[in-house]
N, C-alpha and C positions, 0 to 999 in steps of 0.2 A: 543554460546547458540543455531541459530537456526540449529545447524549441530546433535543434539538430536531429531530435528522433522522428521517429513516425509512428501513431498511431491507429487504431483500425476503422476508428469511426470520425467520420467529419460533418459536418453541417450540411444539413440537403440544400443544393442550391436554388434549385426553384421549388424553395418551400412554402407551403398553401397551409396555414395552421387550419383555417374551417374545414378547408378536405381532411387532413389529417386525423382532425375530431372524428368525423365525418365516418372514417374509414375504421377506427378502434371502434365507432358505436355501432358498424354494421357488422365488427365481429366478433362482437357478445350479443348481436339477436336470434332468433330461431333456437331451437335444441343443440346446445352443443353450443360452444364457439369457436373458431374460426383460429386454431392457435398460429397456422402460417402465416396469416396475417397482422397477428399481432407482434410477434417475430419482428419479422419485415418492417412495421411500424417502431418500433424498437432502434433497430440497431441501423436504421434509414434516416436516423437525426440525432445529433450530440446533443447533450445534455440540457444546453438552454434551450432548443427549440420543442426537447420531450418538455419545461418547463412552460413555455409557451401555450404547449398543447394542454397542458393540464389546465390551466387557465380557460382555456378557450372552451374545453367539453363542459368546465362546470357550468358557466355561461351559455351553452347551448343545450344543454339537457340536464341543469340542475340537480346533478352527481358529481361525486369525487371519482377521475378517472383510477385513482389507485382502490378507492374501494369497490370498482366493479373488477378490477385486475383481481381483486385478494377474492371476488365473489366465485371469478369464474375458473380461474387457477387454481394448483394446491400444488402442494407440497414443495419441491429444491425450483422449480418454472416459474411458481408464484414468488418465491422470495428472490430469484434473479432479475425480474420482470418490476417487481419493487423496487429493488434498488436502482435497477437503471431510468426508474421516474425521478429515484431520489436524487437533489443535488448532491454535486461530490462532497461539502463539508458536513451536512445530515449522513450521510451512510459513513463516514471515517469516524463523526461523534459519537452514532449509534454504535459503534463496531468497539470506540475506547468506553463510552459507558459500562456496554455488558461487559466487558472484559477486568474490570474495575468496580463492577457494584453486582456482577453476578456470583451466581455460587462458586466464591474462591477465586483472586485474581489470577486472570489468564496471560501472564507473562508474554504468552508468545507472541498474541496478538498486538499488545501495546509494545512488544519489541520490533516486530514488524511495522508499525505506524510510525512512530515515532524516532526509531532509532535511523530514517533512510531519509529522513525531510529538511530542506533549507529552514533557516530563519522565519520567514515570512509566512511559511506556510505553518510551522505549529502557531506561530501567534495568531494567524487567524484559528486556528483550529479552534486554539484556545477560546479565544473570543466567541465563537461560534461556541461553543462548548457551554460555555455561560449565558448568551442570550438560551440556548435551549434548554439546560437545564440548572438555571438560577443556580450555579456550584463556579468555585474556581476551580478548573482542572488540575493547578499546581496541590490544591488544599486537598483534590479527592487522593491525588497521588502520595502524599505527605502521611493521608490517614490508610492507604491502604496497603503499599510496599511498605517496605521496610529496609535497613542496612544500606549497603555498598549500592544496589541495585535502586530503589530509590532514590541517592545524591545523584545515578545517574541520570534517571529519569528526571527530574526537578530539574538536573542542570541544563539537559536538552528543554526542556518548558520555557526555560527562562527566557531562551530565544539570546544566546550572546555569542554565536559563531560568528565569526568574522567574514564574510562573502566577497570578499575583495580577492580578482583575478591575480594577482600578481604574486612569485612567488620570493621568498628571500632564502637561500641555501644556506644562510650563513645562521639563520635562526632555525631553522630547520632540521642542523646538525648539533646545534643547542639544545631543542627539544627533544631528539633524539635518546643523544648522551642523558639524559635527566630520566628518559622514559628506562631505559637502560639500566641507570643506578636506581630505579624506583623498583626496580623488578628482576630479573635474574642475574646483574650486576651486584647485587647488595646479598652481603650476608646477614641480613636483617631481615625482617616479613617486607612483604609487598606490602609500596606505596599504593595504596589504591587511587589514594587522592588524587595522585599526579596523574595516572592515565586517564583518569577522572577529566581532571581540569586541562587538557593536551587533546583527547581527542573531540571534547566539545565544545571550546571555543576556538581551537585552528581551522579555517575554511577547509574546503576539501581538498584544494590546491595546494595548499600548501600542507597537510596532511599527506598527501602522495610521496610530496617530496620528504617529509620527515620517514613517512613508511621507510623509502627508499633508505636514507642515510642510513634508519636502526639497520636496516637487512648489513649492511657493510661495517657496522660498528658492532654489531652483536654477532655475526653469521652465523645466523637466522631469521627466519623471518618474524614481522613482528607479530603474525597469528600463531608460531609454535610458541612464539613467549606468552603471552596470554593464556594459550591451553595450559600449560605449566604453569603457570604463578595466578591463575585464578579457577575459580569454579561454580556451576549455578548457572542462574538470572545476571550476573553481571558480565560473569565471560563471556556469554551467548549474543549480552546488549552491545559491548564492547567488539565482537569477531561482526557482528552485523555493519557497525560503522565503518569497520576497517572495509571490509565487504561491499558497501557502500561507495566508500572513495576508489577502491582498487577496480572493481566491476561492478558499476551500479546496475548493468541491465542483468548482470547473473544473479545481483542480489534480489531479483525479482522470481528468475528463473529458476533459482533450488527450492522459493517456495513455492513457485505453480507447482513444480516438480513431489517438492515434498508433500502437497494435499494431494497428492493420488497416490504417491508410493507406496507401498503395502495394503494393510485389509481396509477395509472401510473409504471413505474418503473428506477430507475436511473443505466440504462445501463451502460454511462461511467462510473459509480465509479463500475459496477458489472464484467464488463469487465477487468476495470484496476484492482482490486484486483485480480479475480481470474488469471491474466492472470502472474501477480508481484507474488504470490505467490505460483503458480503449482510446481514447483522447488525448494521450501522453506520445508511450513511446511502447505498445503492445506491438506492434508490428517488429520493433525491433527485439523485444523478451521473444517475440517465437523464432525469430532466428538465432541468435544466444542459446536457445533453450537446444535448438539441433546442435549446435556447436558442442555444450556441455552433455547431451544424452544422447546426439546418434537419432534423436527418435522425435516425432513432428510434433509440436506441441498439441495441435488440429486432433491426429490421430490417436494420443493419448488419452483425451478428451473423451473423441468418441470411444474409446475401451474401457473407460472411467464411468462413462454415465450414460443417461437412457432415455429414450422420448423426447419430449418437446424440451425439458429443461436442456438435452443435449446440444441438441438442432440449433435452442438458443445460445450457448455458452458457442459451437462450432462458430457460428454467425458472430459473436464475438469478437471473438479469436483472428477473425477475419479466413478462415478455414470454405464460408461458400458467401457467393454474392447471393442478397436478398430482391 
């Protein structure tokens, strides 16, 4: 699916990795450094080819390109500038780590990771998750959620959604009706289970289509049921997959959206989105993002934030050619 988007950063074609070294080393010398062109070296090469080049500096001037980045940066520039050295499974593992072993889990981050990704891509997380840090991700999750929000978490880990394109209406208005009587159907408590085990292992295909049926067997839709018959960390994990299957590039868009809305701004989740999804389908979350706000996701940015870290996130964003 996401190989139908468009992204903002692509592989430089006539890429010279020794110039490239070449070019980050001449713009950390002299007083100062050189941040346009570090920039420009940035977001002028996707991922594996900034891995290349990390390669190649340490080999050519026996440093670690990220520790003259952290030497000569600071503050929101350096940690954007970092991550985009970092592979995309290092910076989504760094992101679920703190989120899960820092002060007090942060919910929102590991609902944003996790609750929007195929099969393939938690199990490598996961795996990736453990070569880095000797931990299973299912066991860090197990010891650090808790309740409803938890079983959901684990059961996306488990990695058992079904990914197969095809849809069947006929089960679909089975799952439905079940979600139905699990939840404002029943004069019982919510099943939790069931929405549970319905929205994480149906593919997304055929989730659309279940969506669809509940809206016609319950009329409403199946996110006013959920607001209604849940609340917390699970509604939240639960409206994000629905989210997900219905608009998965909005589901990108309310959180670029949402880390700048009001006072302050939440960098690391602005950072790590756009930095996870330059290479994807960025080009298509900024226009979604006009669709849903009227307002350019480019110039938000620049209203959001300031100096070089801006220039970089703009240059992102795909807002100016470098």
């Amino acid at each position: 699916m996401e190989d139908e988007f468009r992204g903002t950063i692509t592989a430089k074609e006539d890429f010279d990795v020794e110039f490239a070294a070449k070019r980050f080393h001449k713009a950390f010398k002299g007083i100062g450094s050189d941040e346009k062109m570090i920039i420009k070296m940035l977001v002028q090469h996707d991922s594996l080819q900034r891995q290349e080049i990390e390669e190649k500096y340490k080999e050519m001037y026996g440093k670690d390109l990220i520790d003259d980045l952290k030497d000569e940066l600071g503050g929101h520039f350096e940690e954007a500038a970092v991550a985009l050295m970092t592979s995309p499974y290092d910076l989504l593992c760094g992101s679920l780590h703190d989120a899960l072993k820092g002060m007090g889990t942060d919910e929102k981050t590991i609902i944003d990771i996790l609750c929007c990704r195929d099969p393939d891509e938690i199990i490598n997380l996961s795996s990736h998750y453990m070569y880095i840090y000797d931990e299973e991700l299912d066991e860090v999750v197990n010891s650090e959620l808790s309740g409803d929000f938890k079983r959901l978490i684990r059961g996306l880990i488990a990695g058992g959604r079904d990914m197969e394109d095809n849809v069947d209406p006929a089960n679909a208005r089975k799952d439905a009706q079940e979600l139905y009587d699990a939840g404002i159907g029943s004069n019982a408590d919510t099943d939790e289970a069931e929405f549970i085990r319905i929205l994480n292992t149906r593919s997304y295909a055929q989730l659309k289509e279940i969506f669809d049926a509940y809206d016609s067997i319950a009329d409403e839709t199946i996110e006013a049921s959920i607001e209604k018959e849940f609340s917390g960390d699970i509604k939240t994990g639960l409206l994000a997959i629905v989210q997900r299957v219905r608009d998965p590039l909005g589901f990108y868009a309310e959180r670029l959206n949402g880390a700048m809305a009001g006072a302050g701004t939440d960098d690391k989740a602005l950072i790590r989105i756009l930095v996870s999804r330059s290479q994807i389908d960025l080009a298509d979350i900024r226009s979604r993002y006009k669709e849903l706000y009227s307002s350019d996701l480019v110039e938000d940015i620049k209203a959001d934030c300031s100096g070089d870290y801006c220039k970089l996130l703009v240059a992102l964003a795909g807002g100016e050619s470098q």
